[in-house]
Structures are given as structure tokens and as C-alpha cells.
C-alpha positions in Angstrom: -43.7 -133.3 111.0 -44.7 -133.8 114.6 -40.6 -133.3 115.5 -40.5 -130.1 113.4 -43.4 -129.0 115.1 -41.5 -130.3 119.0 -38.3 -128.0 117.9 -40.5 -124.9 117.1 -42.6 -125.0 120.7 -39.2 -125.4 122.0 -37.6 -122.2 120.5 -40.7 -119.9 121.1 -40.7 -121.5 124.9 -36.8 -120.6 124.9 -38.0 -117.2 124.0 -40.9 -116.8 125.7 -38.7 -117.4 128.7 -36.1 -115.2 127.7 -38.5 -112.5 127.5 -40.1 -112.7 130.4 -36.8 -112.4 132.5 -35.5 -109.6 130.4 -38.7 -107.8 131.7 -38.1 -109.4 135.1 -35.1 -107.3 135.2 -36.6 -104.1 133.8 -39.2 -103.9 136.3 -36.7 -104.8 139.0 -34.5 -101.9 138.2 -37.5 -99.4 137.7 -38.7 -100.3 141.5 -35.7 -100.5 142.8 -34.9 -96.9 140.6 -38.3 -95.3 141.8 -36.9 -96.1 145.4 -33.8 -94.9 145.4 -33.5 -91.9 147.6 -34.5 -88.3 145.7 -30.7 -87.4 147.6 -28.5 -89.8 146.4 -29.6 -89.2 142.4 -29.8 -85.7 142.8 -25.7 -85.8 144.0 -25.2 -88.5 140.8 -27.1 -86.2 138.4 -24.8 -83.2 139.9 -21.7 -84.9 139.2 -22.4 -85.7 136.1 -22.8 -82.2 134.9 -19.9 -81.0 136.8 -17.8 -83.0 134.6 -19.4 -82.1 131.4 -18.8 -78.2 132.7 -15.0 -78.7 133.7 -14.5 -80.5 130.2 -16.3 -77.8 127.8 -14.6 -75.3 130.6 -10.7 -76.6 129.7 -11.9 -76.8 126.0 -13.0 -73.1 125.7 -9.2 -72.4 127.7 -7.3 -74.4 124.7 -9.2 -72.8 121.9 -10.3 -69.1 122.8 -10.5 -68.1 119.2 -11.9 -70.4 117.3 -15.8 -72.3 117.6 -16.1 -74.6 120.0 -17.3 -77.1 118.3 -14.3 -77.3 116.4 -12.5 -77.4 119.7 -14.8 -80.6 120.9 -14.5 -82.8 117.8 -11.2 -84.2 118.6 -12.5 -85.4 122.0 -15.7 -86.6 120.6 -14.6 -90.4 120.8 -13.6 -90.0 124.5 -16.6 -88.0 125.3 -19.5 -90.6 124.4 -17.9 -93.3 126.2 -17.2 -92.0 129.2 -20.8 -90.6 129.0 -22.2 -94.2 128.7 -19.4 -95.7 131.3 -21.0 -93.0 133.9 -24.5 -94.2 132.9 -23.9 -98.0 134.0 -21.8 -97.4 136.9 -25.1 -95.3 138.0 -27.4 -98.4 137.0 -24.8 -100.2 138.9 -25.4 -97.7 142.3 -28.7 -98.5 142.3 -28.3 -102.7 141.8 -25.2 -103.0 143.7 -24.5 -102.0 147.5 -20.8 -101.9 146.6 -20.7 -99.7 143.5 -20.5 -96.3 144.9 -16.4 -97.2 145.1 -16.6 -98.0 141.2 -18.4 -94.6 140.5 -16.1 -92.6 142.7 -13.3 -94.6 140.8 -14.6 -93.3 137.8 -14.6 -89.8 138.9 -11.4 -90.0 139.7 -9.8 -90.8 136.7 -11.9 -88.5 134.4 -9.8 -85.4 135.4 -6.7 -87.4 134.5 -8.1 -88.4 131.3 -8.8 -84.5 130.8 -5.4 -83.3 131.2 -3.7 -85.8 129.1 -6.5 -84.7 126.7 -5.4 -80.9 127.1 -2.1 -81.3 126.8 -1.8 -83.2 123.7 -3.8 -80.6 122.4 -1.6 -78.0 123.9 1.1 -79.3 122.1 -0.1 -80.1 118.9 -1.2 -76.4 118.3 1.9 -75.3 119.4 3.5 -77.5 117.3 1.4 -76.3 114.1 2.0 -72.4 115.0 5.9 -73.5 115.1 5.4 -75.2 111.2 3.9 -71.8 110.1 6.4 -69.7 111.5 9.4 -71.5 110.3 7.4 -71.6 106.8 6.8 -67.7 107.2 10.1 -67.7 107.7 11.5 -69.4 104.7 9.3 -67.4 102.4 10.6 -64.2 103.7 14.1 -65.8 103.2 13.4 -66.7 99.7 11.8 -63.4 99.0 15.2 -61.6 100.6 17.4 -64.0 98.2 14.4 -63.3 95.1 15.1 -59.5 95.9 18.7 -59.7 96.2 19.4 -61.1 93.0 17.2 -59.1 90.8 18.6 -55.7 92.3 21.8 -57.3 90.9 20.8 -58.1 87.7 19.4 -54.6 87.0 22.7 -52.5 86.9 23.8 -55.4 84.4 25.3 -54.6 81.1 23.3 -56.9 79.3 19.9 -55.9 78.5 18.3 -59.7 78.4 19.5 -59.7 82.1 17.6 -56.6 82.9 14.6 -56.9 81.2 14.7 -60.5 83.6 15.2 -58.4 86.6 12.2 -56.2 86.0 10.0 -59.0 85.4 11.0 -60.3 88.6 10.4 -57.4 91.0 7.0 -57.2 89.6 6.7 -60.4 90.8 8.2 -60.1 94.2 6.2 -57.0 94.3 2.8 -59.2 93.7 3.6 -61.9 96.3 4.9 -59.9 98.8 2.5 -56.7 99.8 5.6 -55.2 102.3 7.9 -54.7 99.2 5.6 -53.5 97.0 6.0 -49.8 97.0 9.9 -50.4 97.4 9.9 -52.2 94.2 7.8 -49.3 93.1 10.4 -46.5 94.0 13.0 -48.6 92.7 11.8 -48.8 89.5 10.8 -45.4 88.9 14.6 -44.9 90.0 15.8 -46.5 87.4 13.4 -45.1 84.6 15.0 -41.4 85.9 18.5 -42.8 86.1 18.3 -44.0 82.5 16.0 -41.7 80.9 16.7 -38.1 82.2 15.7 -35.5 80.2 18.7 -33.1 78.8 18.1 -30.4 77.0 19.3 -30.4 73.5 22.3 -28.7 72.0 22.1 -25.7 70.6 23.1 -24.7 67.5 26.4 -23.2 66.6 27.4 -19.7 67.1 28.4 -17.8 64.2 31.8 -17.0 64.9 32.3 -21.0 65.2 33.2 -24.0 63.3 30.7 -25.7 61.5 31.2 -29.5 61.4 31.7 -30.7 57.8 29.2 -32.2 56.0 29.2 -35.9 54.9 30.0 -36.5 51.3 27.2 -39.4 51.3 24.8 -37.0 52.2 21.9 -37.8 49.1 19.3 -34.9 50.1 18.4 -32.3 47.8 19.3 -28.9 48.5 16.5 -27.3 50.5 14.2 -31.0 51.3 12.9 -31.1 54.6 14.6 -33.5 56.8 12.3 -36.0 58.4 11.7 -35.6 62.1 13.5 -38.0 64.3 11.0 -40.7 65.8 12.3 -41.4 69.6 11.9 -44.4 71.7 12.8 -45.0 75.4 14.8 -47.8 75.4 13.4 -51.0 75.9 14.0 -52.2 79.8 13.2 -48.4 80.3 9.7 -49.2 78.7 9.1 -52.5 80.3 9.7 -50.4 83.8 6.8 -48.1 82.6 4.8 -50.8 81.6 5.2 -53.1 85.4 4.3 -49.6 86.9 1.9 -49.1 84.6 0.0 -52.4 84.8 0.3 -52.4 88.6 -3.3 -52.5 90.4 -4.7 -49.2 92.0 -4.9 -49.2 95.4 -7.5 -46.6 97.1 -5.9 -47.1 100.7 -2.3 -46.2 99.5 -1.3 -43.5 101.5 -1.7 -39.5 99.8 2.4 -39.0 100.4 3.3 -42.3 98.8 3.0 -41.0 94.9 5.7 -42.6 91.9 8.3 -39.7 90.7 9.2 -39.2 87.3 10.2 -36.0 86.7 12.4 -34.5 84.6 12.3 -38.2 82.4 12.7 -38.4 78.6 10.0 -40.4 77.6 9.2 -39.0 74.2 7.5 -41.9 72.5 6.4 -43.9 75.3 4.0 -46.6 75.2 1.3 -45.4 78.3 -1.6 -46.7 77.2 -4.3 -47.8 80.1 -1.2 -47.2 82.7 -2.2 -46.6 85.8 -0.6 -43.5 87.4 -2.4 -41.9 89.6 -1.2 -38.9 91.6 2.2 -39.5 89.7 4.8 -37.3 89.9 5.9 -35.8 86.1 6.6 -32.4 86.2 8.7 -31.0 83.6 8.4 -34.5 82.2 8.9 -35.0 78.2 6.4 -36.9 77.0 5.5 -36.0 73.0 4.3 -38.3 70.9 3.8 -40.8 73.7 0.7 -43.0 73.6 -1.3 -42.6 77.2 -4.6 -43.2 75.5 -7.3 -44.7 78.4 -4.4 -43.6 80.8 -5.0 -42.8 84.4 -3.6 -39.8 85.8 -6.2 -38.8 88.3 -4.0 -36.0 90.3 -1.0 -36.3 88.6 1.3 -33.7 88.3 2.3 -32.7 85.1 3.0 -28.8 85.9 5.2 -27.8 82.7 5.1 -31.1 81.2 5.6 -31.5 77.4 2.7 -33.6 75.9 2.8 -32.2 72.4 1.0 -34.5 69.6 0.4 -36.9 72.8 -2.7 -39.4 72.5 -4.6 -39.1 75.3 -8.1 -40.1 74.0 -9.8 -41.1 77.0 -7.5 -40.5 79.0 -8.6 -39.8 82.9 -6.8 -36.5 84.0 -9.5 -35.6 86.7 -7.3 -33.1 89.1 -4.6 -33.2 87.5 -1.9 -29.9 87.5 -1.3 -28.7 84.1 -0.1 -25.7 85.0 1.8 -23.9 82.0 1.8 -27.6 80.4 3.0 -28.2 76.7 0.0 -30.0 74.4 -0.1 -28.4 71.0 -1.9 -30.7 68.9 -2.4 -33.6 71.4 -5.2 -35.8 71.0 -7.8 -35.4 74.0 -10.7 -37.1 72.2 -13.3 -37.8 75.1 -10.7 -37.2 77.6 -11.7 -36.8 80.9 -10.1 -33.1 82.5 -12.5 -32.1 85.2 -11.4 -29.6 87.9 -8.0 -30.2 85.9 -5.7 -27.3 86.5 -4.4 -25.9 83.0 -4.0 -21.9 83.7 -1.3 -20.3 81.0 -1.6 -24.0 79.2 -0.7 -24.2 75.8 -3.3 -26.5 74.2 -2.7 -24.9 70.1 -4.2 -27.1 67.5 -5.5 -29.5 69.9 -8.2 -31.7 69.2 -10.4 -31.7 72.0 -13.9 -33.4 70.6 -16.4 -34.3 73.3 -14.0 -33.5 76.0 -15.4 -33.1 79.6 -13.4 -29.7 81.1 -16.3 -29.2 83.4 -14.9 -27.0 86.5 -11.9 -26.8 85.0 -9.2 -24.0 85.2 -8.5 -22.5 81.6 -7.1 -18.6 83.1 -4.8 -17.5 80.7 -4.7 -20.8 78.5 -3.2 -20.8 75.1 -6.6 -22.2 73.2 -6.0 -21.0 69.9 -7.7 -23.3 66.8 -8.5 -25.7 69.2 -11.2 -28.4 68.3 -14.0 -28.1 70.9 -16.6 -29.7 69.5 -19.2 -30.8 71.3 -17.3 -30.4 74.6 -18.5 -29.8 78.0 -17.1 -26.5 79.9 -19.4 -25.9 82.2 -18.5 -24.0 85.0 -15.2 -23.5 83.5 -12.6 -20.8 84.4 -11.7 -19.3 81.1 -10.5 -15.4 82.4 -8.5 -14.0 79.9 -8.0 -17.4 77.9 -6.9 -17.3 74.3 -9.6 -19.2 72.3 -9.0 -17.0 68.9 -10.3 -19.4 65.9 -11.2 -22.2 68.4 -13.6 -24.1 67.1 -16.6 -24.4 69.4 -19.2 -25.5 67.9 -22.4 -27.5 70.0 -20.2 -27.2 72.8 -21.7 -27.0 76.4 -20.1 -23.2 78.4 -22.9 -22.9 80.3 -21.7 -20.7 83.7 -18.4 -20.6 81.9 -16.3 -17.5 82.9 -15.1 -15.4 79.9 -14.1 -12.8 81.5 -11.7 -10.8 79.0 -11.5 -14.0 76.9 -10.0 -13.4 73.6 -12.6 -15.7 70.9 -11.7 -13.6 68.1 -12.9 -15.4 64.7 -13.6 -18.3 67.2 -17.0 -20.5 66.0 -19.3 -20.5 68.8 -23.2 -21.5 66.0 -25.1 -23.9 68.2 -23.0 -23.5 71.1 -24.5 -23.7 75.0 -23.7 -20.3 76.6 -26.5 -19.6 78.9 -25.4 -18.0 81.8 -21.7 -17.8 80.6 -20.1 -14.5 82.2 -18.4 -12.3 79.1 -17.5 -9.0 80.3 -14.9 -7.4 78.4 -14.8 -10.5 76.5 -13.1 -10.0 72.7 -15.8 -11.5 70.3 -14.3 -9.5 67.2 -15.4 -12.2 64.2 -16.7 -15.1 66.4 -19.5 -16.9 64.6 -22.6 -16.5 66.7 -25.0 -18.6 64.8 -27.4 -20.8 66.7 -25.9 -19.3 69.9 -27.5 -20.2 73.1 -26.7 -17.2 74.8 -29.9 -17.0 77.1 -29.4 -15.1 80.4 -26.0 -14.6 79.2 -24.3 -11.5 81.0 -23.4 -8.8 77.7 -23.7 -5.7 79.7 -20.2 -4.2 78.9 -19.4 -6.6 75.7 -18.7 -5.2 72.7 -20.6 -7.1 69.9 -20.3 -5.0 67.2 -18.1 -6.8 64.8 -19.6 -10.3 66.0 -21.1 -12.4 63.1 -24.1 -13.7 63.0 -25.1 -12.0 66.1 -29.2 -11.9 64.3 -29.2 -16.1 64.4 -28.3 -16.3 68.0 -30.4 -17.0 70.9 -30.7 -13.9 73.1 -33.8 -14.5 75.2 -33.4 -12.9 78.8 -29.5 -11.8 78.3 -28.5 -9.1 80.1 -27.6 -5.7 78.4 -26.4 -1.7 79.0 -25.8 0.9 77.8 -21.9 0.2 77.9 -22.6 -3.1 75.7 -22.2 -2.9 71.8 -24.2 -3.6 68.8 -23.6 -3.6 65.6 -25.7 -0.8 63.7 -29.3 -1.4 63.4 -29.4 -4.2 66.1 -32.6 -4.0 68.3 -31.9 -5.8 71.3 -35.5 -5.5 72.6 -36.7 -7.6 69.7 -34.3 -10.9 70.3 -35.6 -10.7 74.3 -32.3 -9.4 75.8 -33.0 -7.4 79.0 -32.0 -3.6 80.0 -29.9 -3.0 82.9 -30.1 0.4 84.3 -29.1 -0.8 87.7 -25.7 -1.6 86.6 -25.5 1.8 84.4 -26.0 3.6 87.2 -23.4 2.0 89.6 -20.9 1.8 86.7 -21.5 5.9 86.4 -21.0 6.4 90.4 -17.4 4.6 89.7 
């Protein structure tokens, strides 16, 4: 017991002991650091932060672009050394007469140690930029061979080889954006190359030879043949369908637009295709499906869309000038400020259509389905809308002017403020008419039906405008005129 007791005074003298020259030594150095001259640890201090400027300094030169912190993490491990080396070699100034030599030493080397720093650097980002630029350059090389071989393939004779080669230039033209729009143009190439449009033959002359007729030939006498169902061909529809399916880009420049015209593509399978601004004038495109479709400024001046399907279709701008649709489809379709003067639209069926702003001068309307369709604001001088069918649709501000709705059904239909002078309402069904502040002043009305069960209220009338016997304009709220008598009897 009493040795166990010896051994622990011993190790707590031992420590006692050590402790009491450990701070022995502490308050040696904080004497001997309170009288060290102001001068000399100024110059030390100085030093110090000269060295930390010249380093961050040479960073900030090897890595302008990028945070500098990113720039500083590869030196980290030097940094904090050298920071504590500087630290004792001051402690070391201030014990030791002779270690001024060991500091300068120290000083000296620490630029060294910075330039082999920098220059490893140096050439480790150069070697990384020269890795990406050889790897840039082996893509472009494999897109070049990618590109090379697929125009190849496509004149092949084989039509598994082509259909390969379109597949492929859609993905060239995914991966790389510089080729796109020549991959583009050299498919819409190829769709008019192998799908032009020829006009068919016409029938033989009387003087000339009729081709015999085929003794297998099983139709009655006087049966109507079926119409021919046509089909592009099937690489030509994959083409439409990669230019179709392609993403729409805002930024793509007004001049860069895909051309089709003049193409066959009777039967074509357009639906949601993306074809904005296209080029298809004079294009044949009956019976094709371009339901959802976008043709947002497309140009389809003289194009043939009979018994098309473009429900929902977005023609907004587009040029239909003198354009073929008899009997197309245009459910909820979307033609506003489209361009459709001398447009033959017969028999289409254009329920809960927007045609808002649109231009309808000299349109060939007749037994169209408009019901519920918006035409406000449209331009409809001198349009043909005899037996259209108009009922609850929305004209308001329409211009009529010398519109020809003979036997057209307007009952319910939005007219206010609709502009009818020397309109032709011979027979037009009138019932339920909004027609309030409706210009009438030189309209004849007088073989309208159902003029009594329209709404009148504030619409404008003179002495030129014509009512059927026994109609008292006064009564249904219609306003007199005699302003624009008089200045029509000065003319």
C-alpha cells in the first residue's frame, strides 16, 4: 500500500514539474515577445502578408474564370504548412539571435515553391483543354462519318435501308445543333423529290382510241366505282413524321422555313406535326390527317385540303389564299388573322371555330357549318355564305359588306355591330338574331325570315333600307338615320 502510494507522489511530482517548466517557457517567450522591438514584428507581420498576397495574386492569374476558391483548393496542403513553418521560424526570431538567417531562408524558397506550384497547374489545364478538344474533335468526326453514311443510304433502292437512313438524320440532327436545319432541308428534299405533285391525265379525246376494257372486269353496268384511297409512300411518310415530331424552336431565324410545295401528299398522316411557317403552296394534301397540327404562318396559298381533318388544328396567320377545303374538318380549329380571301371552304364543317380577325373577302362559304363559331371582327366583303349554317355563332364587328347569306341560318346568332350594307339576306333565318347596333341603313330585308323574332334594339335604319310589308321598325328599337339620307341624296 505504502509503495503504491510512493509511485503515485512520484508521478504527480514528475508532473507537477513538467508543468511548471512548460509554463517556465511560456512566460519566457511572452517577456521576451512583449520586448521584442515594435520594428522588427511589424517587418515580420509585413512579410507574411506579402506572401499570402503574391500567392492568391499568381492564383487569380492561373484561373481568371473560375472561383477562386476552386483555384486555392489544390494548394491547400502547401498553404497550411508553410503558414505554420513561418509561425515557428518567427517564435524562433525572437528565442534565437541566429534565426533571422532561417526566416530569410524561408522566404527565399517560398517563391520557388510558388512557381513549381503554378506551373504544374499551368500544365495540367492545358493538358485538360487539349483532352476536350481532341474529344470535340472525334465527335465531329464521327458525326461527319454518321452523316456521310446515311446520305448514302437514302438514294438506296431498298426501302428498309432508307427508312434506316431517316431514322438516323433525326438523330444526327438531335445531337448535333449545327446540322440540324441541314438535315431539315435535306429531308424536305427528298419528300419533293419523291412525292411531286403531277397533275392527272386527262381523259381521252373523242377522235381517239379508247383502251379496251378488261374482260375480268365484274362491275355492273352503271355502279359507281369506288374512289381510289392514296398513301405517300412509306419512307416519304416517316420524312414527314421526323419533321413533323421535330421540336419548335422560337429563335429559329424568320428566313429559315421547311419547303414543300407542289408535294403529293394526299392521305398523309400530319397529326400534331409541327410545321410552323412551312412552305406548302399548291401543296395536295386531301384527305390527310393534320388534326392538332401546327401551321402557325404557314403557307398554303392554293393548297388542296379537301375532306382534310384539321380539328384543332393551329393555323393562326396562316395564307389560304384561294385554298381548296370543301368539306374539311376544322372542328375547334384555330384560324385567327388567317388569310382565306376567294377560299373555297363548301360543305365544311366549321363547329366552334375561332376565325376571329380573319380574312373571308370573296370566300366560297356556301353550306358551311358555323355553329357556334367566333368571327369577330372578321372580313367577310362580298363572301358567299348562301345556306351556311350560322347558328349561335359570334360576328360581332363582322364586315358583311355585299355578303351573299341567302337562305343562310343566322336564329341566335351574335351580330351586334356587324356592318351589312348591300348585304343579300334573301331567305336567311333571322330568329333570335342579335342584331343590336347593327348597321341596316341600305339593307334590303324584305324577303328575310323571321325578321319579327330578331333582336333589333339600337340598329341603325334609312329610308334606303327594306322591310317587309307591315314591319314597324320603331317598335323593335331600331334607330332612324336622316343624316345618312341626306348625304346619300347629295351623291
Amino acid at each position: 500500500m505504502n509503495a503504491r502510494l510512493q509511485k503515485a507522489i512520484g508521478k504527480l511530482k514528475a508532473i507537477g514539474g513538467w508543468l511548471k517548466r512548460a509554463a517556465l517557457w511560456l512566460w519566457r517567450l511572452i517577456t521576451r515577445l512583449w520586448a521584442t522591438p515594435r520594428r522588427a514584428m511589424a517587418w515580420a507581420v509585413l512579410i507574411g502578408i506579402l506572401l499570402v498576397l503574391i500567392f492568391l495574386g499568381l492564383v487569380r492569374a492561373n484561373c481568371p474564370a473560375g472561383p477562386i476558391q476552386v483555384c486555392i483548393s489544390p494548394a491547400k496542403y502547401w498553404l497550411w504548412p508553410d503558414a505554420i513553418v513561418w509561425l515557428l521560424c518567427h517564435f524562433c526570431l525572437l528565442m534565437d539571435k541566429h534565426a533571422p538567417w532561417i526566416l530569410f531562408t524561408g522566404i527565399a524558397v517560398a517563391p520557388s515553391v510558388l512557381l513549381v506550384w503554378y506551373w504544374r497547374e499551368r500544365h495540367k489545364r492545358d493538358d485538360i483543354k487539349n483532352a476536350e478538344e481532341g474529344l470535340v474533335n472525334a465527335e465531329e468526326r464521327l458525326v461527319t462519318e454518321r452523316f456521310t453514311r446515311a446520305i448514302d443510304q437514302l438514294g438506296s433502292e431498298k426501302m428498309e435501308v432508307r427508312l434506316g437512313a431517316i431514322y438516323a438524320l433525326e438523330r444526327i440532327s438531335r445531337d448535333s445543333e449545327k446540322d440540324h436545319w441541314t438535315i431539315v432541308e435535306i429531308l424536305a428534299a427528298f419528300i419533293r423529290e419523291n412525292a411531286p405533285w403531277h397533275e392527272e391525265e386527262k381523259p381521252t379525246d373523242a377522235g381517239e382510241e379508247k383502251p379496251a376494257e378488261d374482260s375480268n372486269q365484274t362491275e355492273q353496268e352503271g355502279e359507281e366505282k369506288k374512289p381510289k384511297i392514296f398513301k405517300p409512300r412509306t419512307d416519304v411518310q416517316a420524312a414527314l413524321t421526323v419533321l413533323g415530331r421535330r421540336a419548335h424552336r422560337e429563335k429559329e431565324p424568320a428566313n429559315l422555313r421547311i419547303d414543300l410545295t407542289h408535294v403529293d401528299l394526299r392521305g398523309a398522316d400530319l397529326k400534331e406535326a409541327h410545321l410552323e411557317r412551312a412552305k406548302l403552296l399548291e401543296a395536295h394534301l386531301e384527305n390527310a390527317n393534320l388534326g392538332l397540327a401546327h401551321l402557325e404562318g404557314a403557307n398554303l396559298r392554293k393548297a388542296h385540303l379537301e375532306r382534310a381533318n384539321l380539328g384543332e388544328a393551329h393555323l393562326e396567320r396562316a395564307d389560304l389564299n384561294e385554298a381548296h377545303l370543301e368539306g374539311a374538318v376544322l372542328l375547334r380549329a384555330h384560324l385567327e388573322r388567317v388569310k382565306l380571301t376567294e377560299a373555297h371552304l363548301e360543305g365544311a364543317f366549321l363547329l366552334l371555330a375561332h376565325l376571329e380577325g380573319a380574312n373571308l373577302t370573296k370566300a366560297h362559304l356556301e353550306g358551311v357549318v358555323f355553329l357556334e363559331a367566333h368571327l369577330e371582327g372578321a372580313m367577310l366583303h362580298i363572301a358567299h355564305l348562301e345556306k351556311a349554317r350560322l347558328s349561335d355563332a359570334h360576328m360581332e364587328r363582322a364586315f358583311l359588306m355585299g355578303a351573299h347569306l341567302e337562305g343562310a341560318n343566322l336564329s341566335e346568332a351574335h351580330l351586334e355591330g356587324a356592318f351589312f350594307l348591300e348585304a343579300h339576306l334573301e331567305g336567311a333565318n333571322l330568329k333570335g338574331a342579335h342584331l343590336d347596333g347593327t348597321d341596316l341603313r341600305e339593307v334590303d330585308l324584305r324577303d328575310a325570315s323571321n325578321l319579327e323574332g330578331a333582336i333589333l334594339g339600337d340598329a341603325k335604319y334609312s329610308k334606303y333600307t327594306r322591310f317587309p310589308d307591315g314591319f314597324e321598325p320603331e317598335k323593335h328599337g331600331m334607330t332612324y338615320d336622316g343624316q345618312f339620307d341626306d348625304e346619300r341624296g347629295k351623291i
